[in-house]
N, C-alpha and C positions, 0 to 999 in steps of 0.2 A: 346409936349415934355414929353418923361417917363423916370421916375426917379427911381432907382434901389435901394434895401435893400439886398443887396449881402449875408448879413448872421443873420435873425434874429431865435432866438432860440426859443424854444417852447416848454412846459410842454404837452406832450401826453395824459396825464391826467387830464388837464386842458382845458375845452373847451374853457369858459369865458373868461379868461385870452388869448386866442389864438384870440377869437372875438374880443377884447377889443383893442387887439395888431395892428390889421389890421385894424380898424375901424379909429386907431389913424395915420395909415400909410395913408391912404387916405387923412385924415385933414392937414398932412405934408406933402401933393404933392408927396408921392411915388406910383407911379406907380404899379411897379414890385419887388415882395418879390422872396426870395429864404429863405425858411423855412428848418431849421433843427432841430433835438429835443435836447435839453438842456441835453440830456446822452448821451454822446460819443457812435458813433457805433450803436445805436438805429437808424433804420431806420422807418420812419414814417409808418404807417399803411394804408392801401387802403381807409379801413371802414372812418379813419377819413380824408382821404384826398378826399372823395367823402362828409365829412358832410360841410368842409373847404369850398368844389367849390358853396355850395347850401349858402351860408351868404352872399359871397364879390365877386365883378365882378373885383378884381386885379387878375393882371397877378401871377398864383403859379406856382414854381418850389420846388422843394426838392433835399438836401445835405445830405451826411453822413461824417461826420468827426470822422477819425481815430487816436485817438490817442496815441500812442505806442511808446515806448523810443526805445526797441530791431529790428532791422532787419527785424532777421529773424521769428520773429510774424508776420510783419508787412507782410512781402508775402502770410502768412498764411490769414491774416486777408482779403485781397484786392481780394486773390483766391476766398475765399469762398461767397464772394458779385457776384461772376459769372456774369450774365450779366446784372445786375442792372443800371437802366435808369438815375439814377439820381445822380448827381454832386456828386463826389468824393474827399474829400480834407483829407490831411495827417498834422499832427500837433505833434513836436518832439523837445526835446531840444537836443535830439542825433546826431549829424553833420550826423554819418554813415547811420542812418535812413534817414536825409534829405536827403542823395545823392539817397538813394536807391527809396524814393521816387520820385525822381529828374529822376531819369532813367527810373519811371515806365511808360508808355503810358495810364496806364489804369486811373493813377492820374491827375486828373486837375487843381486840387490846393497844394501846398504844401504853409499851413500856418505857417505865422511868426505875427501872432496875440497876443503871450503871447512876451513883451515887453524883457524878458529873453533868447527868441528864437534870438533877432535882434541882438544878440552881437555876435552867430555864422553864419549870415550872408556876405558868401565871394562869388567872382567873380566865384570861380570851379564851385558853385552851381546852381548859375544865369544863368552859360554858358550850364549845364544839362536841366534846366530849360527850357530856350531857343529854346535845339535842340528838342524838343517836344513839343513845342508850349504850354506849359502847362504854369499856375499863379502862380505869389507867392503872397500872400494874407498880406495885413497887417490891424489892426486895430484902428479905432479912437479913443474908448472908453479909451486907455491907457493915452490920451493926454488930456482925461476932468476931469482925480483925481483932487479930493478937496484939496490934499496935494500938496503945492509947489512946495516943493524939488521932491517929484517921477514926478510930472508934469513935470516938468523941466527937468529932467532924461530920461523920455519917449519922451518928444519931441525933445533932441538931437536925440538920438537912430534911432527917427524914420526919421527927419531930413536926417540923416547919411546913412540909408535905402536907402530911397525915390530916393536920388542922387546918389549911387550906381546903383538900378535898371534902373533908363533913363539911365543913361550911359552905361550899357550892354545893354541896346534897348530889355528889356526880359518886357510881360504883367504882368501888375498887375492891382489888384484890390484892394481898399478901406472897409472894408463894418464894421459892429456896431460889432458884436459875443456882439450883444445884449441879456441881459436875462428878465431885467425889461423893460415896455413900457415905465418908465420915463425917460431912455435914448435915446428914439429914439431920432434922431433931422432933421430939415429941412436939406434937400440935397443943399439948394442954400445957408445956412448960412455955412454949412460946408466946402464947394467950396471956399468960402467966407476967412474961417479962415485958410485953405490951401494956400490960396495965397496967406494972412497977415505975416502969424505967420512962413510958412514951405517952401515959396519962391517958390510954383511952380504955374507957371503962369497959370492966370484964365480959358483962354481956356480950360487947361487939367485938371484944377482941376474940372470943368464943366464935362469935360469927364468922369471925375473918376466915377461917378455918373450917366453916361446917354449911353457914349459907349464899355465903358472895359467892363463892365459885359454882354452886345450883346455877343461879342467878345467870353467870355465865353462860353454861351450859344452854339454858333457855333461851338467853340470845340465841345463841349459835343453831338451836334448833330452829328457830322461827328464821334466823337468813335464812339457810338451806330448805325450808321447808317454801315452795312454790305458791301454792296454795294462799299465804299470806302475804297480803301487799300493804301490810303497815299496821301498827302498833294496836291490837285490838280489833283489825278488820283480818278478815279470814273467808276465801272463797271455797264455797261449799260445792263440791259435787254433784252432779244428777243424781246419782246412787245415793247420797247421804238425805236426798229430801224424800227417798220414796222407802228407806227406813226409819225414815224418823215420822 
């Protein structure tokens, strides 16, 4: 069974703390990390994603997340990433910017991880979302504040969310936009508190953690992958028809 960390964050300057992080993701049964650096827009480096693969036998991927209120930055921003391999997510409390990410093919996430993004969450969005098979991402971390009242706050919201999304039948994902390692937390206590506290039933909240983010990943290989020009069409080789 491998257990996904959809978005844990990382000091690029920081090796220790990057070892220290994974070290502790194996002891909580994750599996598979998807690593991003703690600055917006910072894309990890080769150098340390070759020092990364030489310490820990988890599965690594890498994200860049966009964070942009305007537009039409944000086409500027997503351009200039050209053909970059690795997971793409947009993060906005600008409705406009969420649709525009919503319509890009080139995004596969469009985050609603900061608890203030989930109040501009409607069906227009969901349903953009949708026709591009792309995520909307939300986050745990906002539901284990030490404060009551925001606790309480964030977990309607995300409540409110959560039942929104099954209902438009649009992928999502769960994951930490963790920055300390003292938040990580067990994938099965988490599953756990989803379908205590947020009412969705344990099967999926299981999933949330084990096959949404595959799911992801699949996107992300069929954009980068050339070859295929859309959902189920896939252009075959010379080579491939004269071994098959």
């Amino acid at each position: 069974m491998s257990y996904f960390e959809s978005r844990l964050r990382i000091n690029i300057n920081d090796f220790q703390d990057i070892k220290d992080k994974l070290q502790l993701c194996k002891v909580l049964g994750i599996n598979i990390v998807i690593l991003e650096s703690i600055t917006d827009e910072n894309i990890v480096p080769q150098q340390l994603r070759n020092k990364i693969d030489e310490i820990t036998d988890l599965k690594i991927y890498y994200r860049i997340n966009i964070k942009q209120e305007r537009k039409e930055n944000l086409k500027k921003k997503i351009k200039a990433l050209g053909n970059l391999s690795d997971i793409i997510s947009v993060e906005s409390l600008n409705k406009d910017t969420q649709i525009s990410a919503a319509k890009d093919a080139r995004v596969d996430i469009v985050s609603f991880s900061d608890p203030n993004a989930l109040k501009t969450l409607a069906p227009g969005i969901l349903s953009l979302i949708r026709q591009n098979n792309s995520f909307v991402e939300f986050s745990f971390t906002p539901v284990l504040n030490n404060n009551r009242s925001i606790q309480s706050k964030n977990f309607r919201l995300l409540y409110r969310s959560l039942e929104l999304v099954r209902k438009e039948r649009v992928n999502y994902i769960i994951s930490g936009n963790i920055k300390s390692k003292f938040e990580l937390r067990n994938p099965r206590g988490l599953a756990s508190i989803f379908n205590t506290l947020l009412e969705l039933p344990l099967g999926e909240a299981k999933k949330v953690f084990e096959e949404h983010p595959k799911f992801l990943l699949n996107r992300l290989n069929k954009r980068i992958n050339k070859n295929i020009i859309e959902e189920g069409v896939q252009l075959l080789k010379r080579e491939d028809f004269r071994n098959g």
